[in-house]
Legacy VTK file of the C-alpha trace (Angstrom):
# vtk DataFile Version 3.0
C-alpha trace
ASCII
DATASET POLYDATA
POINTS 150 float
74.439 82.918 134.619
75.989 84.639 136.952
76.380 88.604 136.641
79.396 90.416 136.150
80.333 91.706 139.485
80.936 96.079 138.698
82.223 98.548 140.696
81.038 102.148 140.036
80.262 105.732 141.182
76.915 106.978 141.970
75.774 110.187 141.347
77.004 111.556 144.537
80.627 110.015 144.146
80.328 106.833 146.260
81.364 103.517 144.991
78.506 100.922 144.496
79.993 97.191 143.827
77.227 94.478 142.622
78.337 92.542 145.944
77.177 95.280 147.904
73.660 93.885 147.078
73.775 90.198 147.602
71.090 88.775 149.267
68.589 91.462 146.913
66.786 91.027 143.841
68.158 94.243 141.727
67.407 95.973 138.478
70.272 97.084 136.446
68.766 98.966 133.669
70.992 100.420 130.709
70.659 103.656 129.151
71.658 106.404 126.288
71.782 109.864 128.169
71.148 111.440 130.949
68.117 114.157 130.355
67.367 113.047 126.735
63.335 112.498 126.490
63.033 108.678 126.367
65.891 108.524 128.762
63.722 110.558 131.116
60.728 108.454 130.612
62.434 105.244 131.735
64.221 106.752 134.727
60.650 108.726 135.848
58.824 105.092 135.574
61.066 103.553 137.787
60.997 106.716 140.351
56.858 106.556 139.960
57.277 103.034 140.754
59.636 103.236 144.188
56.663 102.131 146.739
56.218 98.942 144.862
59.791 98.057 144.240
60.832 99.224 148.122
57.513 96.569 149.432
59.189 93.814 147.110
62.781 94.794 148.505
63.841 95.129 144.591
66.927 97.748 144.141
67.182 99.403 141.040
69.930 100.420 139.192
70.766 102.975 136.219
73.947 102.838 134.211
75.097 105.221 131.753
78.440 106.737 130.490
77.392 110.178 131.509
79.299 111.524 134.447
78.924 111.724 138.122
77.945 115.181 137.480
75.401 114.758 134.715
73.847 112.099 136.799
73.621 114.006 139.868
71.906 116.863 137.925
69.937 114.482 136.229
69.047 112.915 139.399
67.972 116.293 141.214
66.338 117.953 138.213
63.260 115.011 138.272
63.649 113.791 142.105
65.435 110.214 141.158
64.811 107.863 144.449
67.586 105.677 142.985
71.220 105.230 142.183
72.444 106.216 138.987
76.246 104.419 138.413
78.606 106.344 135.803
80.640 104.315 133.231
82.576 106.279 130.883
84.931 103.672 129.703
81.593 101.790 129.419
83.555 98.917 130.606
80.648 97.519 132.631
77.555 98.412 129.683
79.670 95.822 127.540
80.261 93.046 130.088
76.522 92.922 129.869
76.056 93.496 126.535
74.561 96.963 126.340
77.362 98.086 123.898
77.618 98.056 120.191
76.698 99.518 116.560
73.815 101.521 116.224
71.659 103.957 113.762
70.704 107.231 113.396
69.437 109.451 110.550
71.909 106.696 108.367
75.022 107.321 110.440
76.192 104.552 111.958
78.003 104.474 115.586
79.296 102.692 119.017
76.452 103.167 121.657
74.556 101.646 124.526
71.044 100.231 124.005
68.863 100.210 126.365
68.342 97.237 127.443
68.147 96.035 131.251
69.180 92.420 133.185
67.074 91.401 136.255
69.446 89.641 138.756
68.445 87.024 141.623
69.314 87.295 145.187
72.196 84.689 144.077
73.926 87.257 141.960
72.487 85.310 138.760
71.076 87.101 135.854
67.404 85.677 135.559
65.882 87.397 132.661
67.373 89.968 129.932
65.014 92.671 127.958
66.431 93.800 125.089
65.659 97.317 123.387
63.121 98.280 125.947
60.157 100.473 125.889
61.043 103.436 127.829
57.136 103.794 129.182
56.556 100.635 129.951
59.362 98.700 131.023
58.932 99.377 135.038
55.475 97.847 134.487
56.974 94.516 132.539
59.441 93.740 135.169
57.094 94.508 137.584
54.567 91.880 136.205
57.909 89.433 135.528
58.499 89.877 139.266
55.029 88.987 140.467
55.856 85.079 138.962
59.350 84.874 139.899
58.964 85.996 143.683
56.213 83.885 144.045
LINES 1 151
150 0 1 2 3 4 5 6 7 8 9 10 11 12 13 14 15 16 17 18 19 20 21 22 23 24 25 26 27 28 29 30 31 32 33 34 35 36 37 38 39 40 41 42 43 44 45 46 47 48 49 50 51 52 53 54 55 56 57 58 59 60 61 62 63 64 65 66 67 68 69 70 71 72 73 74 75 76 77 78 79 80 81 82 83 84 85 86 87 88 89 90 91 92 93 94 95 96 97 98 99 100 101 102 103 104 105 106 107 108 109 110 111 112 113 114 115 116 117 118 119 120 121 122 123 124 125 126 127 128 129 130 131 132 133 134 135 136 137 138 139 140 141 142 143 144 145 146 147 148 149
């Protein structure tokens, strides 16, 4: 399938299309909030994990609807090595299904789940997680990378 080509701001202002990295396997990984503690632990995993993904030529990607601003703080406060893209309309978290009804403390309401979509060199989505683990997702895809690089 192929993946819905986006075109957003990173957390210094500059526009970042999905075309912009044919050729590349990337990560785009979907999250709550910028600076909330699971958030953090999923965005730190992927920064502890930069050597591996830069010697496997992997690019990885965080989307929330936080702004440019929140992202770039976000970014500087715990040394992010990677672009963070800002969708407030969250136009592009629903075209890949990171949108919908969810729970808390019995209130229900419209969020994004945090789930990620692992996309070939092609442009094709090759493998989905749904409702990840903040701690150890960077670890899973690395492992799902080791037998679909190979």
């Amino acid at each position: 399938m192929k993946a819905y080509n986006f075109a957003l701001a990173d957390q210094n202002g500059v526009i970042h299309k999905l075309s912009d990295y044919s050729g590349k396997w990337v990560i785009v990984y979907f999250y709550p909030k910028d600076n909330t503690p699971g958030c953090t632990k999923e965005a730190c995993s992927f920064r502890d994990a930069s050597a591996e993904y830069k010697k496997r030529e992997i690019e990885v990607i965080g989307i929330s609807k936080d702004s440019v601003s929140s992202h770039k703080k976000f970014a500087d406060t715990f040394s992010l090595n990677f672009t963070l893209l800002s969708d407030p309309t969250h136009t592009v978290i629903e075209k890949f299904g990171a949108w919908g009804k969810k729970k808390f403390l019995g209130k229900e309401y419209d969020g994004i789940f945090r789930n990620t979509v692992l996309i070939n060199p092609k442009g094709e989505i090759v493998k989905k997680y749904i409702s990840v683990n903040p701690a150890m997702h960077s670890d899973e895809i690395l492992r799902d990378l080791q037998e679909l690089q190979n």
